[in-house]
VOZA-546349 format. One record per residue (C-alpha): residue number from 1; x, y, z. Coordinates in steps of 0.05 Angstrom, whole numbers. Example, Ala and Ser with C-alpha at 12.3 -4.5 7.8 and 13.67 -1.06 7.14 Angstrom:
residues 2
REC   seq        X        Y        Z
REC     1      246      -90      156
REC     2      273      -21      143
end
This chain:
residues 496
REC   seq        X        Y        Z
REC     1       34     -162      533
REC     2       57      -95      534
REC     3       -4      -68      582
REC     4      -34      -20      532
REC     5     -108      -24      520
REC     6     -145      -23      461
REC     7     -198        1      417
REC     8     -252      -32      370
REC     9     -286       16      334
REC    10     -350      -13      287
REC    11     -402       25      260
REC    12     -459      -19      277
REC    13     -489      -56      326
REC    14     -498     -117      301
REC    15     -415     -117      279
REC    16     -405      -89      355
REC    17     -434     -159      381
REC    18     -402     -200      321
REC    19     -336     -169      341
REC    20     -345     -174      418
REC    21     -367     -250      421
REC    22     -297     -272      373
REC    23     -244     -238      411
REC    24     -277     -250      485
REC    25     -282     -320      465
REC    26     -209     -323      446
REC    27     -183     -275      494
REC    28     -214     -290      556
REC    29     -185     -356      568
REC    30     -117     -321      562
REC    31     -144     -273      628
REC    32     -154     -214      578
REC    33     -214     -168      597
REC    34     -262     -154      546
REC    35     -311     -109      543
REC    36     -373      -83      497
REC    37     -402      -11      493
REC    38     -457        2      449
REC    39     -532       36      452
REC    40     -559      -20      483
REC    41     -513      -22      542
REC    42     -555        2      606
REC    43     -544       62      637
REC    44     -507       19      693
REC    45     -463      -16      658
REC    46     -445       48      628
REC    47     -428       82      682
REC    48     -385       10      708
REC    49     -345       -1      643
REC    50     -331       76      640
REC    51     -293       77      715
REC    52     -260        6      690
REC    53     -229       37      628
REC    54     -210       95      659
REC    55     -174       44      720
REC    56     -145        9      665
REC    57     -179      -55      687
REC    58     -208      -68      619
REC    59     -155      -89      564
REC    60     -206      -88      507
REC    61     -274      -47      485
REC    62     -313      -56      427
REC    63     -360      -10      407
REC    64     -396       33      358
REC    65     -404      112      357
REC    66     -410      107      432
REC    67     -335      103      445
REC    68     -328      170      414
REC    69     -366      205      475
REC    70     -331      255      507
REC    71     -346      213      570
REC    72     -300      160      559
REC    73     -235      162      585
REC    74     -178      108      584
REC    75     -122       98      626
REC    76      -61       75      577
REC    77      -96       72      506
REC    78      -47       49      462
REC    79      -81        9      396
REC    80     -151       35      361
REC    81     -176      -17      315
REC    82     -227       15      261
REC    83     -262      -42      230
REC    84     -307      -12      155
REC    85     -275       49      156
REC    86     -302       80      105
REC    87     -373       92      144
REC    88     -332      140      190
REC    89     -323      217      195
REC    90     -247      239      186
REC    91     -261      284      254
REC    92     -290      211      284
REC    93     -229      173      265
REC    94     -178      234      286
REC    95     -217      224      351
REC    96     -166      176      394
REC    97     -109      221      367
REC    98     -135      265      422
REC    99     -130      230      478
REC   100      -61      208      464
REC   101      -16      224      415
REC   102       27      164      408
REC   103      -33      112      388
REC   104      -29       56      338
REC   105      -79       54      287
REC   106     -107       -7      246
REC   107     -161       11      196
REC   108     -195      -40      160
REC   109     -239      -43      100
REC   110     -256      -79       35
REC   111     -269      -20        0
REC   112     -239       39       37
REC   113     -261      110       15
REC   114     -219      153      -29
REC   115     -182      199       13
REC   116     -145      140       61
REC   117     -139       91       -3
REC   118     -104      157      -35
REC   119      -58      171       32
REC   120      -27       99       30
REC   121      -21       97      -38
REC   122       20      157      -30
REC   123       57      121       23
REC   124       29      173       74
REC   125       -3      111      107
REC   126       25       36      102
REC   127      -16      -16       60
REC   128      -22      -95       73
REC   129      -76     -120       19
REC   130     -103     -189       37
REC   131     -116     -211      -35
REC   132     -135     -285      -25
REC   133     -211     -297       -9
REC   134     -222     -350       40
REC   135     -219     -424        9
REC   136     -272     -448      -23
REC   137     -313     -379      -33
REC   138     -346     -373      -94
REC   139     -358     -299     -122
REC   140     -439     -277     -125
REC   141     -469     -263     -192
REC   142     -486     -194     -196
REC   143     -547     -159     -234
REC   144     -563      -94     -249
REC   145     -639      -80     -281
REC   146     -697      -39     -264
REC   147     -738      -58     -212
REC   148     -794     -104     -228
REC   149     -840     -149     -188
REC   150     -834     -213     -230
REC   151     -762     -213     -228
REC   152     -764     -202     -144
REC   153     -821     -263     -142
REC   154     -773     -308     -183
REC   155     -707     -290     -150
REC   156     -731     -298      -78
REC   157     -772     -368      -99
REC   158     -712     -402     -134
REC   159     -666     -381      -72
REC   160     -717     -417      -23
REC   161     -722     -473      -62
REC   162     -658     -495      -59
REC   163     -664     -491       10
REC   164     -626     -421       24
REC   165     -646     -349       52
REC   166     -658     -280       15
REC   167     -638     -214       43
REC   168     -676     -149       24
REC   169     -650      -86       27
REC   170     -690      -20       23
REC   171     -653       44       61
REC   172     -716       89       79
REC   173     -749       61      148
REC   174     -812       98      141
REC   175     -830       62       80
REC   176     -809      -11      105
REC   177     -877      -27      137
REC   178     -914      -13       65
REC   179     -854      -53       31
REC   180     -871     -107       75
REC   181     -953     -112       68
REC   182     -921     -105      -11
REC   183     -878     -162       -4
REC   184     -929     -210       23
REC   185     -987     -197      -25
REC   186     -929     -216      -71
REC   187     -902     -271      -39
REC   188     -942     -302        4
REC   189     -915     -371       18
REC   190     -853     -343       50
REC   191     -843     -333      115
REC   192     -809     -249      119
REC   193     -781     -210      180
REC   194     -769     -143      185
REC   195     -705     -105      220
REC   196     -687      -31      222
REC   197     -631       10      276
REC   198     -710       42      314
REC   199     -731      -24      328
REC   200     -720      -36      411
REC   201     -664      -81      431
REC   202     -702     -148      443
REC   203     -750     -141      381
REC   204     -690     -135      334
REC   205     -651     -186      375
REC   206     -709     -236      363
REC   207     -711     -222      291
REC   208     -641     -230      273
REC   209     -645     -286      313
REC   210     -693     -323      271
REC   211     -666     -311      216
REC   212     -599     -335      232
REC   213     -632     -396      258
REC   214     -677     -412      192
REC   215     -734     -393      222
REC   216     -754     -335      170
REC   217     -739     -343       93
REC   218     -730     -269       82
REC   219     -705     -209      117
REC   220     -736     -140      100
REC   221     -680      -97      128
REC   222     -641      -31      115
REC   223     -566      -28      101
REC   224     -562      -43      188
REC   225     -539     -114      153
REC   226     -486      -78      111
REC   227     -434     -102      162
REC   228     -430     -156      208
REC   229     -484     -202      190
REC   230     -454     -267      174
REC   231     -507     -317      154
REC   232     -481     -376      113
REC   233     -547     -393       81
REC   234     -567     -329       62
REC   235     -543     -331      -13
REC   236     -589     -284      -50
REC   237     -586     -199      -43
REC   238     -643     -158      -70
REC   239     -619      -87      -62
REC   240     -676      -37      -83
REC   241     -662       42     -100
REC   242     -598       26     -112
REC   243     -580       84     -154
REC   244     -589      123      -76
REC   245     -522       82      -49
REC   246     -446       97      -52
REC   247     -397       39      -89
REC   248     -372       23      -20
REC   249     -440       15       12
REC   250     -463      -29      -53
REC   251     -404      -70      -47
REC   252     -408      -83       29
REC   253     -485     -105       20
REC   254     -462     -155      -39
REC   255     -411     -180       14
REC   256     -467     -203       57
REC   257     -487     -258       13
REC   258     -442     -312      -16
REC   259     -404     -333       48
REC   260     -400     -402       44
REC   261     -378     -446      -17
REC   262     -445     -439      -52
REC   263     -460     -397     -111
REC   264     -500     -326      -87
REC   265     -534     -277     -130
REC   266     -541     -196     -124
REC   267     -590     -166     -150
REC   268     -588      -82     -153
REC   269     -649      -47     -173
REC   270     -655       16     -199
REC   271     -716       66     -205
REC   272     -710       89     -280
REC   273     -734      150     -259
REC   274     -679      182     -216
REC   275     -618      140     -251
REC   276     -562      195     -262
REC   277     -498      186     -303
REC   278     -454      184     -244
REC   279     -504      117     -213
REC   280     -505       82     -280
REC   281     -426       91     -270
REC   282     -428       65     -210
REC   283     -474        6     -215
REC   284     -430      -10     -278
REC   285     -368      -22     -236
REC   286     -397      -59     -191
REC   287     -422     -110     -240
REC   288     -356     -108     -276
REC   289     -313     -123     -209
REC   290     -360     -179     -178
REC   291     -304     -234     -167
REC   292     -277     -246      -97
REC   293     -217     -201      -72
REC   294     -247     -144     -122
REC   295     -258      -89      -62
REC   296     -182      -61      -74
REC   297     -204      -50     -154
REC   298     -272      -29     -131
REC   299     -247       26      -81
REC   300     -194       56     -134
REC   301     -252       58     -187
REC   302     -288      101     -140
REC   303     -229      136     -127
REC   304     -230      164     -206
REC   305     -305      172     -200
REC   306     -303      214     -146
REC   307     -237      237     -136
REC   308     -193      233      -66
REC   309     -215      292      -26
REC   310     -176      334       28
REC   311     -113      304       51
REC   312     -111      356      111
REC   313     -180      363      111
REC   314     -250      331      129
REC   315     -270      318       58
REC   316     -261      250       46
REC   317     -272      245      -31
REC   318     -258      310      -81
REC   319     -215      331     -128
REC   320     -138      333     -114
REC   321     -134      275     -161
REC   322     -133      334     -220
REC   323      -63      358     -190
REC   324      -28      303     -154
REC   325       -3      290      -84
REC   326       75      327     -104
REC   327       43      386     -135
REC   328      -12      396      -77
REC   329       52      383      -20
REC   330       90      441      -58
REC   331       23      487      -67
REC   332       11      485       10
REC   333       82      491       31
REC   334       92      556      -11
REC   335       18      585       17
REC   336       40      575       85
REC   337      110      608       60
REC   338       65      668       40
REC   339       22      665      100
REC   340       71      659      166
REC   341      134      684      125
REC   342      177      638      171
REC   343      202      585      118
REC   344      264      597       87
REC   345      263      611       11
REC   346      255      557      -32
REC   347      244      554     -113
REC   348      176      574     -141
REC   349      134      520     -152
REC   350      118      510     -226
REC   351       47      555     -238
REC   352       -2      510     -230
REC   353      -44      491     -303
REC   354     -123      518     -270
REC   355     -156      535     -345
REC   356     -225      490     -331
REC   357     -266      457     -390
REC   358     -334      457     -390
REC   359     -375      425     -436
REC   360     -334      385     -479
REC   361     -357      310     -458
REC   362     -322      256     -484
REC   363     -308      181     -467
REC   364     -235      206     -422
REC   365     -211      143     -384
REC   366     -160       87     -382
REC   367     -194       27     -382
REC   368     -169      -33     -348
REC   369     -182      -75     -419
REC   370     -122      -25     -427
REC   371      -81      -20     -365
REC   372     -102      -72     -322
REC   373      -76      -55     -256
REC   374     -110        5     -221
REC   375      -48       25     -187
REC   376      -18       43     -252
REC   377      -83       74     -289
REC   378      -86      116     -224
REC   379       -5      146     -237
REC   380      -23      157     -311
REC   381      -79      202     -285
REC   382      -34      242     -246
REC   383       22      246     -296
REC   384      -26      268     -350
REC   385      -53      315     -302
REC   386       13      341     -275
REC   387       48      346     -337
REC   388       77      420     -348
REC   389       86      420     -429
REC   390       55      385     -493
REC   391      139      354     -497
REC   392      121      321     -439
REC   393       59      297     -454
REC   394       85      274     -520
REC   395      141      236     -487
REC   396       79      188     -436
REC   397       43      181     -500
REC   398      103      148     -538
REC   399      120      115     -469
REC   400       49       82     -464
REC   401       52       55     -539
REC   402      111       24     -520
REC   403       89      -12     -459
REC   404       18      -18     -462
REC   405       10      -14     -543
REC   406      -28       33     -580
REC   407      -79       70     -537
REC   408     -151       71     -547
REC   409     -193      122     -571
REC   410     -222      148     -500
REC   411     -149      150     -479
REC   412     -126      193     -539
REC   413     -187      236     -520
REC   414     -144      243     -448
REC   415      -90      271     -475
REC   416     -129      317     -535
REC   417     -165      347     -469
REC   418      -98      355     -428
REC   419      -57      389     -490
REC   420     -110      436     -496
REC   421     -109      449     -429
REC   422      -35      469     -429
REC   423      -43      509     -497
REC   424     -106      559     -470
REC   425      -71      558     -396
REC   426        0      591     -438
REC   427      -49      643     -477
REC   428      -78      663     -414
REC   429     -140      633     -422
REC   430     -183      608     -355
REC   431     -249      583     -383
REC   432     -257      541     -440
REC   433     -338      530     -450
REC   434     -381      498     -507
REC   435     -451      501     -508
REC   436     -478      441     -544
REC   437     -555      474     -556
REC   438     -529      536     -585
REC   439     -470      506     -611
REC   440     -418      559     -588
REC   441     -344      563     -558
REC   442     -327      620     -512
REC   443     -263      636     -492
REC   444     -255      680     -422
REC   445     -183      706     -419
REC   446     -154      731     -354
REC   447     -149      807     -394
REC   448     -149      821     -458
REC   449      -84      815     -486
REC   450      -96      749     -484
REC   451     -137      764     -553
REC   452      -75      769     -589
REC   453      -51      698     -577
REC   454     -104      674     -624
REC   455      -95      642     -694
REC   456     -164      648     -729
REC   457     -157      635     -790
REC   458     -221      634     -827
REC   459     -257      623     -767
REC   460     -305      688     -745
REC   461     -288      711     -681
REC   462     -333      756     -635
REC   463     -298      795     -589
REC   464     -332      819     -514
REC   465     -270      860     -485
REC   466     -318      878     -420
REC   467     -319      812     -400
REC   468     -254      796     -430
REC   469     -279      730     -466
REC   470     -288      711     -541
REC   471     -340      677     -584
REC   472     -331      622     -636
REC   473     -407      613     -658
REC   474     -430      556     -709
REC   475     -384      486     -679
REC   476     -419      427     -685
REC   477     -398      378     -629
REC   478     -359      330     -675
REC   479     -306      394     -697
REC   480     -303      433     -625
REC   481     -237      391     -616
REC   482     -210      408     -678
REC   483     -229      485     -674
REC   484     -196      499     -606
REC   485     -121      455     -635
REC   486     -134      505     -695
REC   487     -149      567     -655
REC   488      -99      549     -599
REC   489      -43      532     -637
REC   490      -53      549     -701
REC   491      -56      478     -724
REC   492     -114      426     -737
REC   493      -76      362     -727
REC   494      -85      317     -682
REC   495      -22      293     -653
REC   496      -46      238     -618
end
């Protein structure tokens, strides 16, 4: 109404088309133009939808990557949709801002990355959750195993039976064709297709297009299907390697199952071989949020996995969860005080607590069987992690026991870590390091007066003044906590 045009910004083809056919249907009949620009459009169309945007006779464009060419110009741009956000570049979705500086922008996602989930949080970016899965959808079952042949045979055959289809993701195109031959030895009464983004236009069209149809029982695919494949009878995800994918990712592949009112099941395989701590994490909180609705709780879980990256940066996940949004604000303000000397003088900002701890692994979290809402357990991080003494610490201890009853061992751990923290931080202490196979605590002080600060009782101390650290040799794992409250402050107790 206003005359502005707008943007549609997906990351795949597939959602491009998806997108395209819904609002042209609805639109068009009002005598809104509607428009589609993706890698399949012909070098002619191209070159006519570019001079019609540019005119300003198109009102709306959906695309994928290709509307962030250089080439494309619009004539009064004034809404960019971003559908699945989180599979774009912070420089790609800066990218309108560009062109014109007064732009609205929608983003959308079930399980947006950490940095933009962070920034409205923060209330740097407002929030509207839509909670309430669509009526009658039933949440998949979701299983996490090893990959193993009989359990793929028995999946896929119990799906087609009751007269569904089966999805099959593997990520790696150059293997697919070997997957496939694999797949048919093993199951060879099924009817399988095969898609990937370097098929050509009309031999991916035609296989999509029998398997939306019924036509195939099975689609060999990569994660091209991760967003805007909406097939009703497809009700059963096999997800191989899928210790190689990001939460988000693994969550938008379970999505693709499940959409009508019939019970869907996930299965993510993992190779035993290459499973690291941080996947098994992963994979874990996946199965543990598998209702519908659960991307919000999903994306702020991977928000404390991998922490919420550069707020006036490029880095979209990181670790400025350690210090807070306030504290990071008041660091940058006083750099660029330092820097351009052209802001008025302000007070200091409170010295920032930057001793690290290495070594010292212990079960540190607040888990939702504790505080159930992720909002919350995400402020307790940052209080624990901005607090400035062990008062205050003391003080969100006693205020959690009240409210939340008395905390649980891994959270108690939280607090240990933080209060020593504080404690080697006042002695002038940067690194704290424990080395479990030699069984050994050093200390690394920023000089050596630091040395001074220490209470060590009957403990043997071995002092290296070149390197300014100190040596606690002999702590087995189970006492290192208990040695550094003794060394650090002179008393063994535990306080929380």
């Amino acid at each position: 109404a206003s005359g502005k045009q707008v943007a549609v910004l997906v990351p795949t083809t597939v959602l491009a088309r998806q997108h395209f056919e819904s609002f042209n249907s609805r639109l068009s009949p009002l005598g809104v133009s509607v428009k589609l620009l993706d890698r399949y459009t012909t070098g002619k169309e191209r070159e006519h939808l570019l001079k019609s945007l540019k005119k300003g006779t198109i009102d709306v464009v959906v695309g994928t990557h290709s509307l962030l060419s250089n080439s494309v110009r619009f004539y009064d741009l004034g809404l960019v949709i971003i559908d699945e956000e989180q599979l774009f570049g912070v420089m790609q979705k800066e990218h309108f801002k560009k062109l014109r500086l007064k732009v609205n922008v929608l983003s959308m996602s079930a399980t947006p990355i950490p940095r933009t989930l962070y920034m409205a949080l923060s209330g740097l970016r407002e929030l509207s959750i839509i909670a309430t899965p669509p009526v009658g959808r039933v949440g998949a079952e979701t299983y996490v195993g090893p990959k193993n042949e009989k359990l793929i045979r028995t999946a896929v055959l119990r799906e087609i039976n009751r007269g569904g289809q089966v999805i099959y993701v593997h990520n790696r195109v150059q293997e697919l064709a070997g997957l496939f031959e694999d797949l048919k030895k093993l199951l060879p009464e099924v009817s399988i297709g095969m898609a990937h983004g370097q098929m050509g236009k009309r031999q991916f069209e035609k296989v999509i297009g029998d398997f939306y149809s019924g036509n195939l029982d099975m689609l060999l695919c990569t994660t091209i299907i991760e967003s805007g494949v909406d097939i009703p009878r497809a009700n059963t995800l096999i997800v191989d390697d899928s210790q190689r994918y990001g939460l988000a990712q693994l969550y938008q592949l379970r999505g693709r199952v499940g959409r009508s009112n019939r019970r869907a099941f996930s299965y993510f395989l993992y190779d035993i071989k290459n499973f690291s701590a941080q996947s098994k994490e992963r994979l874990k909180a996946l199965k543990e949020f598998s209702g519908p609705g659960s991307g919000l709780r999903l994306a702020m879980r991977d928000m404390e996995i991998r922490g919420i990256g550069a707020l006036l940066g490029s880095e979209q996940s990181g670790n400025i969860s350690s210090i807070g949004l306030y504290l990071y604000h008041e660091m940058l303000e006083k750099a660029a005080r330092e820097i351009l000397g052209k802001f008025p003088e302000k007070p200091e900002v409170e010295e920032t607590i930057d001793t690290e701890i290495k070594g010292i692994y212990y079960d540190m979290v607040i888990p939702d069987s504790y505080v159930e809402d992720s909002i919350e357990r995400l402020k307790i991080y940052r209080r624990i992690a901005t607090s400035r003494s062990v008062a205050e610490l003391r003080e969100l201890y006693e205020e959690l026991s009240d409210r939340f009853g008395p905390p649980k061992k891994e959270v108690k751990s939280l607090f240990e870590v933080a209060r020593i923290r504080l404690f080697a931080h006042s002695m002038g202490i940067r690194l704290i390091d424990y080395d479990r196979n030699s069984e050994f605590i050093r200390l690394e002080f920023k000089d050596t007066r630091g040395f001074e600060t220490l209470n060590p009782g009957r403990l043997k101390l071995i002092y290296n003044e070149r390197e300014s650290s100190v040596f606690i040799y002999g702590i087995e794992p189970n006492s290192v906590m208990k040695t550094l409250r003794k060394l650090l402050s002179g008393d063994g107790k535990d306080d929380f």
